[in-house]
C-alpha positions in Angstrom: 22.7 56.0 56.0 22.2 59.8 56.7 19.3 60.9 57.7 17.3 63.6 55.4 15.6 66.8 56.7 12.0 67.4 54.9 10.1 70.0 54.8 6.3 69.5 54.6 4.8 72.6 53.3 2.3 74.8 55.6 5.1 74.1 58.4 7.1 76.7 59.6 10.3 76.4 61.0 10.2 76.5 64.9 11.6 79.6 66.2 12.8 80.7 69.8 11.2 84.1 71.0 13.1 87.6 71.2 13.5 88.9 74.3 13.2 93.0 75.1 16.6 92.7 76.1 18.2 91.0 72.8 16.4 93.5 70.8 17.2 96.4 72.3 21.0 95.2 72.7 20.8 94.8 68.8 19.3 98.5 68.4 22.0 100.0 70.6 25.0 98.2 68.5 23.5 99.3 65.6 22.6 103.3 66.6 25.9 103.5 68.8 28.1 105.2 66.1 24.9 107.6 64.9 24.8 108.4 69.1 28.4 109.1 69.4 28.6 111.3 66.2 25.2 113.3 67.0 27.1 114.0 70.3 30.1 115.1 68.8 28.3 117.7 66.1 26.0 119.0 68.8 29.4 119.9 70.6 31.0 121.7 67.5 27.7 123.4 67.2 27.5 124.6 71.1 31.2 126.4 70.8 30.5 127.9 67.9 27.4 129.2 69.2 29.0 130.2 72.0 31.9 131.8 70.0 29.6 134.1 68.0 28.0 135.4 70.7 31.2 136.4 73.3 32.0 138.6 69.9 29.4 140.0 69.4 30.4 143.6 70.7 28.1 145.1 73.2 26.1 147.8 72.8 27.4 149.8 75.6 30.7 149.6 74.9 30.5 151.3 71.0 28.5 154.4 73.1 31.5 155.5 75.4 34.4 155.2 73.0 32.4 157.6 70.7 32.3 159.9 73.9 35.4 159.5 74.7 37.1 160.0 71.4 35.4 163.4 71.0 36.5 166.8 72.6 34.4 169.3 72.7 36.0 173.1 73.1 34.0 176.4 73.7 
């Protein structure tokens, strides 16, 4: 004869406790691929960045072609 599992009501199931460490291995699984693509789009952002401002032309260097590219005679 099998045995039957009842459940009284006002009883709750018993339940082990979660540890720090179980929860925050959960958390990390679940945020990893969020992590690594943040990462990644911080990266694209940071060349481009750095991109735009190597070509930005200087202000020195628009002064002394002028100069240069005009001849004066008296």
């Amino acid at each position: 004869m099998t045995t039957q599992n009842t459940k009284k009501i006002g009883q709750r199931p018993v339940t082990k406790p979660v540890s720090k460490m179980d929860t925050l291995h959960d958390t990390w699984t679940v945020m990893k691929p969020f992590v690594h693509f943040s990462i990644k789009a911080m990266r694209v952002l940071a060349h481009a960045l750095i991109f735009v401002v190597k070509n930005i032309p200087k202000p020195d260097d628009r002064k002394s072609t002028r100069k240069s590219d005009k001849i004066i005679k008296i």
